[in-house]
C-alpha positions, 0 to 999 in steps of 0.5 A: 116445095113440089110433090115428086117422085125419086127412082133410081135402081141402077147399081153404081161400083166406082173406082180403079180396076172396076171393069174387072168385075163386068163378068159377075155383075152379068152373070149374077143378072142370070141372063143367057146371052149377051150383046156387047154394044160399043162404038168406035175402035178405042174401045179395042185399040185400049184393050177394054173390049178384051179385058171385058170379054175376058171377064165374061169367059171367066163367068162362062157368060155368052156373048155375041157384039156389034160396035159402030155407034156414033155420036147422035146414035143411029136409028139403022144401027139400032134396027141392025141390033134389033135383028141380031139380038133376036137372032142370037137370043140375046137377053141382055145388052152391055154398053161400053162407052158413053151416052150414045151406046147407052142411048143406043143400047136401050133403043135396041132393048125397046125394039127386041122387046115390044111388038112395034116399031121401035121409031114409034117410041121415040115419035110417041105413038107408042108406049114400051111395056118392056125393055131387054135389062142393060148394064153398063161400063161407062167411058165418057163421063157426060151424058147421064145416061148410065142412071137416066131414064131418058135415051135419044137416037137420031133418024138419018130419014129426016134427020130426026133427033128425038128422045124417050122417057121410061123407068123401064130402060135405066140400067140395072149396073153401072161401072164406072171407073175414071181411068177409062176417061183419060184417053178421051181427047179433050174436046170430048171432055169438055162437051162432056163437062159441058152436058152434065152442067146442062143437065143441071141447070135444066133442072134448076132454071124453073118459075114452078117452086124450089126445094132448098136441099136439092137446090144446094146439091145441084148448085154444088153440083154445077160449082164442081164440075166448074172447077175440075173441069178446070183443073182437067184442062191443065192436067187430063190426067187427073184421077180426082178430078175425073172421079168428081165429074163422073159421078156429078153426070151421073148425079146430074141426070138422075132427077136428083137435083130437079127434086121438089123443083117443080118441073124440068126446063129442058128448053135448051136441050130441045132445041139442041136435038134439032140443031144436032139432028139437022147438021150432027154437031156434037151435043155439048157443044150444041148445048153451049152455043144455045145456052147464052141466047136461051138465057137472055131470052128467058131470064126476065120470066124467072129472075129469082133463080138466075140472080140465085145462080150468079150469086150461088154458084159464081159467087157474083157480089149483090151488088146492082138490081137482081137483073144486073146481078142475074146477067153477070151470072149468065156472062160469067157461064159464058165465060166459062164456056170461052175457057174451055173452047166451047161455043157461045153462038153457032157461028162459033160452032162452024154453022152458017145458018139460014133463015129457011134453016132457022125456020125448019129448026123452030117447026120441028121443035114446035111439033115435037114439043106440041108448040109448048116447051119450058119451064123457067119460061113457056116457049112457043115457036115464035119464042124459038125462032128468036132463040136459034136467030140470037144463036146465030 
């Protein structure tokens, strides 16, 4: 077991009809004025959007709004909210959505609030000293980003996808009722379903130590969201099983299941940032075409962990060597994948890739990770080359 450090302040009411209360938990943050920052049309052709600007007139909360986030949020959309909040005298930012909003939210909370470029955040020039308070109605259970400390947003200059880490942007609230996933289309589901056992595993998958309490949570965890996103598959509109993967994305991003662990992975992750910056996929389906080659690339260097994973959360027997066992472990998550039509390799997600394109890919994750990324397995841009070209 490892020293660590767990923080997670965010004020999670879950469950049916929670939206209704968006009104007090602002009010109650004592702001002035709010930005309500959301994506596409769904939220308003559902009726959320009214019924959340209801609740804040009934608070007598101001509010002003900007939607259009997109998937690998935007850094212009984020300077546009930068602009506005300052213009408005906004003090407080209320997500609804998903990951991307989220993620965009804080980006906007950084840039109104500190006295430099918000992109200098994200290429680590600099360091946020403050962030505008967000609060959250969450509508796509995936990202973990209603309870993270982490945002990502992407620059369409160089198409570049990069994240940030700080205590200060987790959101003070977080609503989060399941009925509000069953709109969703089932492809975003299952890469919602796809992030939040990535989110997992990238925690799990370490050569630094264990804790065996954390351990049983995330493999938990991981067997959960296996079977309803099963389950989700043949009925979308199962309140149960939405209700059990919302709260395990949350779970799953809060450094929860990487207590006493030794230190986060999150190889596949980077190396997915890349892959969607350079040609915008979406990210659990990114996650899930890289995932297979990372393993096989890795597993050798943390081989306790894996045989661990195949016998603890796909109940593979102990039959054969701790590498066999270890390797059916990492075809059965495969398999899984193939289950819900997500990609085990980027031709499947509809990428011709190049060599030259592979080349840049492996560079940028270099340089953004300082030639060194990895935990169950130290990777240099070598070893990422080799990846994305067993993804291929």
């Amino acid at each position: 077991m490892n020293n660590f450090t767990f923080y997670a302040p965010t004020r999670i009411v879950f469950g049916k009809g929670t939206e209704a209360q968006v009104g007090e938990l602002v009010a109650g943050c004592k702001c002035k004025k709010v930005l309500i920052h959301y994506g596409s049309g769904s939220v308003k052709k559902t009726g959320l959007l009214d019924r959340i600007k209801k609740s804040l007139d009934d608070s007598n909360v101001s509010y002003t709004e900007l939607g259009g986030v997109v998937p690998n949020p935007r850094l212009s959309l984020v300077r546009e909210g930068i602009a506005l909040c300052k213009k408005e005298g906004v003090d407080f930012i209320l997500a609804v959505g998903g990951g991307s909003v989220i993620d965009s939210s804080k980006a906007i909370g950084y840039g109104v609030t500190n006295d430099f470029d918000v992109w200098d955040i994200y290429e680590k020039k600099n360091q946020p000293t403050a962030c505008l308070p967000i609060g959250v109605v969450l509508t796509i259970a995936a990202a973990g980003s209603e309870m993270s400390s982490s945002a990502v947003i992407t620059n369409e200059d160089g198409w570049k996808k990069r994240g940030s880490h700080s205590d200060l942007c987790r959101p003070k609230f977080a609503i989060m009722n399941p009925e509000l996933t069953m709109t969703l289309p089932a492809y975003q589901t299952r890469c919602g379903c796809t992030d939040i056992l990535m989110h997992t595993m990238e925690r799990y998958f370490t050569s630094n130590g264990n804790m065996l309490l954390t351990d049983s949570i995330a493999e938990a965890l991981m067997r959960t969201v296996i079977e309803k996103t099963l389950v989700l598959e043949k009925n979308p509109n199962d309140y149960d099983a939405r209700a059990e993967v919302m709260w395990a994305g949350s779970l799953s991003h809060n450094d929860l299941t990487g207590c006493g662990n030794g230190g986060n992975d999150f190889a596949t992750h980077r190396l997915e940032h890349e892959l969607g910056g350079m040609f915008d996929v979406a990210h659990g389906a990114g996650l899930a075409a890289l995932w297979g080659s990372w393993a096989r690339y890795v597993y050798k260097d943390c081989l306790p962990r894996f045989k661990k994973f195949a016998i603890n959360v796909w109940k593979i027997e102990e039959k054969g060597s701790d590498e066999e066992i270890a390797m059916k472990g990492i075809e059965a998550m495969e398999d899984f994948y193939r289950k819900i039509s997500m990609p085990t390799n980027m031709r499947e997600l509809g990428l011709d890739v190049t060599d030259e394109q592979i080349a840049e890919l492996a560079k940028k994750c270099a340089i953004t990770s300082g030639n060194k990324l990895g935990s169950a397995k130290v990777l240099h841009e070598e070893d990422m080359r080799k990846i994305y070209e067993m993804a291929r």
